[in-house]
C-alpha positions in Angstrom: 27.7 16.5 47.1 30.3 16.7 44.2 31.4 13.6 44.0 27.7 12.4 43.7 26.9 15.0 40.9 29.7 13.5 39.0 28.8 9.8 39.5 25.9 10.5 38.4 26.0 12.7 35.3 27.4 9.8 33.3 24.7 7.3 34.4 21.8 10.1 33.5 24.0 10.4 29.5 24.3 6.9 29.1 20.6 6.1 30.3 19.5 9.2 27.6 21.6 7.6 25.1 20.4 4.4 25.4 16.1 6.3 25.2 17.5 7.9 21.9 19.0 4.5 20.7 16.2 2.8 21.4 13.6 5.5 19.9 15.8 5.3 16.6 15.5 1.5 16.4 11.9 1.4 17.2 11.1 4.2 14.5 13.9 4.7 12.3 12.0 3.5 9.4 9.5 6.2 10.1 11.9 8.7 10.4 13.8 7.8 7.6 11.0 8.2 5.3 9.2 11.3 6.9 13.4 12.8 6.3 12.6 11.5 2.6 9.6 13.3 2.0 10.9 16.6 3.6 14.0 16.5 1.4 11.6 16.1 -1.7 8.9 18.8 -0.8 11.6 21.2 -0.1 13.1 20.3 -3.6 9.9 20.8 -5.3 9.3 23.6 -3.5 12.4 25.8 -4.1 12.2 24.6 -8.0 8.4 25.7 -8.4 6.9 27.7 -5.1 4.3 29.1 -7.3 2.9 25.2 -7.5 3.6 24.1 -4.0 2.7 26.7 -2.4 -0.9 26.9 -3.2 -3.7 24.6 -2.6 -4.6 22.7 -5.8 -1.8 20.7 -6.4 -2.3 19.5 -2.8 -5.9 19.1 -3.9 -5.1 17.0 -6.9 -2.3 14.8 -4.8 -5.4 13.8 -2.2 -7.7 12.8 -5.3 -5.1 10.5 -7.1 -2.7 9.5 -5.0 -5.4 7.0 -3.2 -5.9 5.2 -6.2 -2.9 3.4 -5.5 -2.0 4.3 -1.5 -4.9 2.4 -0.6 -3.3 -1.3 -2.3 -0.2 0.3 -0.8 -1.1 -0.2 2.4 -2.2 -3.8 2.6 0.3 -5.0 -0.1 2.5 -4.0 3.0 1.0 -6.5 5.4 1.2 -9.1 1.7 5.1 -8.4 1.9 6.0 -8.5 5.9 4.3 -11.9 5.7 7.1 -12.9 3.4 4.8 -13.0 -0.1 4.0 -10.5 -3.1 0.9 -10.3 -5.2 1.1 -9.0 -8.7 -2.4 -9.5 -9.4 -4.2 -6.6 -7.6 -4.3 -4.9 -11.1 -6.3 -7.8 -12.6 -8.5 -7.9 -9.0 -9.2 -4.5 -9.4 -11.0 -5.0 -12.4 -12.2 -8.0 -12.0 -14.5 -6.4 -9.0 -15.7 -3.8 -11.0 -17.0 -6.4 -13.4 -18.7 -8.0 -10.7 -20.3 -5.0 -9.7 -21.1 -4.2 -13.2 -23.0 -7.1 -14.0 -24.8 -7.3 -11.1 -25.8 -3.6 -11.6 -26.7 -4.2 -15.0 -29.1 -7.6 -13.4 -30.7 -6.0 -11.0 -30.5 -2.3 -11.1 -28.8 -1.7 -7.7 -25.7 0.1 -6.6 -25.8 -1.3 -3.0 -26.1 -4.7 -4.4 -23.6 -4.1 -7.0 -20.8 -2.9 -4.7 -21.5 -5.6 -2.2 -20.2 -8.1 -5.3 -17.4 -5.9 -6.1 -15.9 -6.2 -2.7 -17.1 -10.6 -2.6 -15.6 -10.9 -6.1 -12.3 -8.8 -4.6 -12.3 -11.2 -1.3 -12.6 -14.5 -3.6 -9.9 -13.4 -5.8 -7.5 -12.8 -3.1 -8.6 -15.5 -1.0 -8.2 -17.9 -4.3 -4.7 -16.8 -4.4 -4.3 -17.4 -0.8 -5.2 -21.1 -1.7 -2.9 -21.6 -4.4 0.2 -20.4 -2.8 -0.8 -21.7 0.7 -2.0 -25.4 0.0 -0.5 -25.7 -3.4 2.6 -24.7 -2.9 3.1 -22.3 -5.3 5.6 -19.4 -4.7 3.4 -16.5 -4.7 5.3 -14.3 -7.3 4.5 -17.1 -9.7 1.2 -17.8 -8.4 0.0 -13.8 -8.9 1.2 -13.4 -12.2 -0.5 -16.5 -12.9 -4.1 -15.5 -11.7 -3.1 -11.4 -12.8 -3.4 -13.3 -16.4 -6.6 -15.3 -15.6 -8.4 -12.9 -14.4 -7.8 -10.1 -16.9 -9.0 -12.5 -19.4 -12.2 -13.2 -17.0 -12.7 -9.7 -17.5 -11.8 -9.4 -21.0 -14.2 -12.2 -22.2 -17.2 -10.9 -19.8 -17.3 -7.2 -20.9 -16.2 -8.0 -24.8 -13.5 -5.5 -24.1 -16.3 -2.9 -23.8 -16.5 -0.4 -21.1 -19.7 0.7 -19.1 -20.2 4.2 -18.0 -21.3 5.0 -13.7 -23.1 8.3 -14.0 -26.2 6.0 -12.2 -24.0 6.6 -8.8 -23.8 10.6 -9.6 -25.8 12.0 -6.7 -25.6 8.6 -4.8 -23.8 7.8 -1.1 -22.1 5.3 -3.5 -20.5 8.2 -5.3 -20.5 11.4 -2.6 -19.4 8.9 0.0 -16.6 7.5 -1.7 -15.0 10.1 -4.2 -17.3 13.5 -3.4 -15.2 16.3 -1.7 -16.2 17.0 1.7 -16.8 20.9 2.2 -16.1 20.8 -1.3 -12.4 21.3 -0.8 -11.0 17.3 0.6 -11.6 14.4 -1.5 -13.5 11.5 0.6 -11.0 9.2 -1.3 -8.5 10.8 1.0 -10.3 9.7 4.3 -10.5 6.1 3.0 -6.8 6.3 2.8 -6.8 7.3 5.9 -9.3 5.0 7.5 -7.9 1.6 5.7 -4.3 3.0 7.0 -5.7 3.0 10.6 -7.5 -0.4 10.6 -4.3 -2.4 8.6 -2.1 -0.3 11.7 -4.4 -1.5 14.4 -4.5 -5.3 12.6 -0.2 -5.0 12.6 0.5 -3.4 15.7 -2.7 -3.9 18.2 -4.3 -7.7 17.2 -2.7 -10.5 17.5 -3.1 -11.2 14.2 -0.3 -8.9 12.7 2.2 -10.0 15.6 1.8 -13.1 13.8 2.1 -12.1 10.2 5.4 -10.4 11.3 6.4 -13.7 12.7 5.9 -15.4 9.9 7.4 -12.8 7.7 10.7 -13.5 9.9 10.9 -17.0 10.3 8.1 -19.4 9.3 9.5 -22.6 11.3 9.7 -20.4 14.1 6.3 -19.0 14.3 4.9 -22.9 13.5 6.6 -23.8 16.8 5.4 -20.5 19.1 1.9 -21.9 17.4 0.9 -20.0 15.1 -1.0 -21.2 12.1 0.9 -19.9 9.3 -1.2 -20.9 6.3 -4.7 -19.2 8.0 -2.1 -16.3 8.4 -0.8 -16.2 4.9 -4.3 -16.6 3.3 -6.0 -14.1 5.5 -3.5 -11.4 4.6 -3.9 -12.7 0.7 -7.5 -12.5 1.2 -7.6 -8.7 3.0 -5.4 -7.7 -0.1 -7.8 -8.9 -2.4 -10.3 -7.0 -1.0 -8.6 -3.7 -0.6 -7.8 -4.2 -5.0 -11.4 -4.2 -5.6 -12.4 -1.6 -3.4 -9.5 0.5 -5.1 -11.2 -0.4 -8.3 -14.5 1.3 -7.4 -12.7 4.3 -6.3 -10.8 4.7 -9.4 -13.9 4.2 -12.0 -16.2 6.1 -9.8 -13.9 9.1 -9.5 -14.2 9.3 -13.6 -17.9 7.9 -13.6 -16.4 5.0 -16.3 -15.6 1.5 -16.0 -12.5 0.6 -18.3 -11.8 -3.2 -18.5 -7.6 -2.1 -18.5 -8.3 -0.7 -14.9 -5.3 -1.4 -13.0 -2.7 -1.2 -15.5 -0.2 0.7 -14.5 -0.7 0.9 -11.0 2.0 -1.9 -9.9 5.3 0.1 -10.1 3.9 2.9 -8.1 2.1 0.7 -5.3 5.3 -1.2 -5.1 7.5 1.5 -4.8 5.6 3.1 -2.0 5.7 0.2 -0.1 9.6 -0.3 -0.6 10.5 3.5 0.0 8.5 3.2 2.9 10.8 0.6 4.6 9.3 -2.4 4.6 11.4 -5.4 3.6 11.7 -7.3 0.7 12.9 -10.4 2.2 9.8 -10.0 4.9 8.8 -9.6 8.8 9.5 -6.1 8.8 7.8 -2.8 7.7 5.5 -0.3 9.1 2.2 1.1 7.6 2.8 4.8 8.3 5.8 4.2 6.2 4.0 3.1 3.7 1.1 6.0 3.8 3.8 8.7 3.9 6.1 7.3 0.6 2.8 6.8 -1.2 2.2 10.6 -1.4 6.1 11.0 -2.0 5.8 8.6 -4.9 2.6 10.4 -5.8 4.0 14.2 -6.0 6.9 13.0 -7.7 5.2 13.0 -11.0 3.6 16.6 -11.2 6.9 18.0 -9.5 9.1 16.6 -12.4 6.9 18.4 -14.5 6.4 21.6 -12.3 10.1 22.2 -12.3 10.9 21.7 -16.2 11.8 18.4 -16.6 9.4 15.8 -19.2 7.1 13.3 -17.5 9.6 11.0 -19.1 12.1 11.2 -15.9 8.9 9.4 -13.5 9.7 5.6 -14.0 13.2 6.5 -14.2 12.9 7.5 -10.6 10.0 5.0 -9.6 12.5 2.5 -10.6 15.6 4.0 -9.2 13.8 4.3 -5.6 12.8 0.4 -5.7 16.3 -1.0 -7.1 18.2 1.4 -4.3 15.2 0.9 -1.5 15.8 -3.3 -2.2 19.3 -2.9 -2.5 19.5 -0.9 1.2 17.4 -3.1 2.8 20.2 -6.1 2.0 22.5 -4.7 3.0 20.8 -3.8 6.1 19.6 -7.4 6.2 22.9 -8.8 5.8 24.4 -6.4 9.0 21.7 -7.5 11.2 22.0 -10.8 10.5 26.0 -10.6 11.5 24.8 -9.3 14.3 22.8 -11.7 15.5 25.5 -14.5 15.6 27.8 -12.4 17.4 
């Protein structure tokens, strides 16, 4: 009986050791960023508890930090696929524009957002097409069309802007950016649904064990038969989507249409998707990563600013957490890979 209690007690260790192991490798991004956003709150917290510790500026984090969670989270899916696209800004207002002219022609909101949403899908689909069959790296590609259509929009509204108070009172309006039982902002839900339906496409279809493969190793996922270009332009096209439905929730929320909608909006999208672990260099990353650095990138600003320092210190740290997110994720990169040929 003893000498089976001790033969065994080092199997049971090693088999726990190798759950825990395993569970850190499977979610370690997850964990690592959750671990990120605790070490912040609690910061925030001890250096203004008067702020964080009453409901508003929770309240104001669920109104604005979808504006750019929700490009976030597909951008994320852009990225594992091994590509970038720096012309969501552009996208963003190039749907709006859509919907604005439509609206202005025929007088109709559900018409309207239906051509925010086709202009959005054309856009990204368009840039799915020029990287894909013309060969264009996709950073050039994006800063390319981020030009072209900002000056679509530019030379279509005159530079003028067009006010939305026709959606007050409207589905297109409660349903979108109202606050349910007057306290949670609907644009939070949307977070929360795309984040659900780009999880299930990544982690549940077929179609995101694909775009991880071709994230990792395009040759690779050509000869397991995958069609990479569909891939590549499907994710391009979902993106461009996503940017135009962004778009409506952003001029909605302040009932005005600003043909500059989207500027400033890159750093912090990008940033929330590199702080939430996925890879620069492609075929890995998580979407719950993503969601949960998006609302640490989007409390840094009022914290700065709730503990005494000037607003001035934000892109300082926005910048610092891509550089050092990037820079970890080589080295990382690097480890694996020497790894591997062991």
């Amino acid at each position: 009986m003893s000498t089976e209690h001790i033969d065994l007690r080092p199997v049971t260790t090693s088999t726990g050791q190798h759950r825990f192991q395993g569970l850190l490798h499977r979610f370690g991004l997850q964990i690592g960023v959750v671990g990120v956003a605790l070490v912040v709150w609690l910061i925030f917290l001890i250096g203004a508890p008067d702020v964080f510790t009453a409901y508003p500026i929770y309240g104001a984090f669920m109104s604005t930090t979808p504006f750019f969670a929700i490009m976030a989270i597909p951008m994320t899916m852009v990225i594992i696929a091994g590509e970038i696209d720096l012309s969501f800004g552009s996208i963003m207002a190039f749907g709006m524009t859509a919907f604005d002219v439509v609206l202005v022609s025929t007088n109709s909101l559900a018409l309207a957002f239906i051509a925010c949403l086709l202009a959005g899908l054309f856009a990204g689909w368009l840039n799915g097409i020029i990287v894909v069959k013309g060969k264009v790296p996709s950073l050039v590609a994006t800063i390319g069309t981020q030009f072209f259509w900002r000056g679509v929009v530019l030379v279509v509204t005159a530079g003028n802007g067009i006010g939305l108070t026709v959606a007050k009172g409207t589905i297109f309006y409660d349903g979108v950016v109202g606050r349910i039982g007057g306290v949670l902002p609907a644009q939070m839900v949307w977070t929360i649904l795309i984040g659900i339906a780009m999880w299930f496409l990544l982690n549940r279809h077929k179609f995101g064990a694909h775009v991880y493969l071709v994230g990792d190793n395009v040759e690779s996922a050509r000869l397991m038969g995958v069609n990479v270009e569909r891939t590549k332009i499907l994710v391009f096209t979902i993106f461009g989507l996503v940017a135009a439905f962004a778009g409506y929730v952003v001029s909605v929320e302040v009932l005005y249409f600003w043909p500059t909608l989207g500027e400033g909006y890159m750093l912090n999208t990008l940033a929330s998707v590199f702080l939430g672990g996925t890879s620069v260099f492609g075929g890995s990353g998580t979407i719950f990563g993503t969601f949960v650095a998006s609302f640490v990138i989007g409390a840094i600003n009022a914290g700065i600013v709730a503990i005494g320092w000037t607003g001035f210190w934000t892109n300082v740290i926005y910048g610092l957490i891509v550089v050092i997110s990037v820079v970890l994720q080589a080295v990382l990169s690097r480890k694996l890979a020497k790894s591997r040929s062991r």
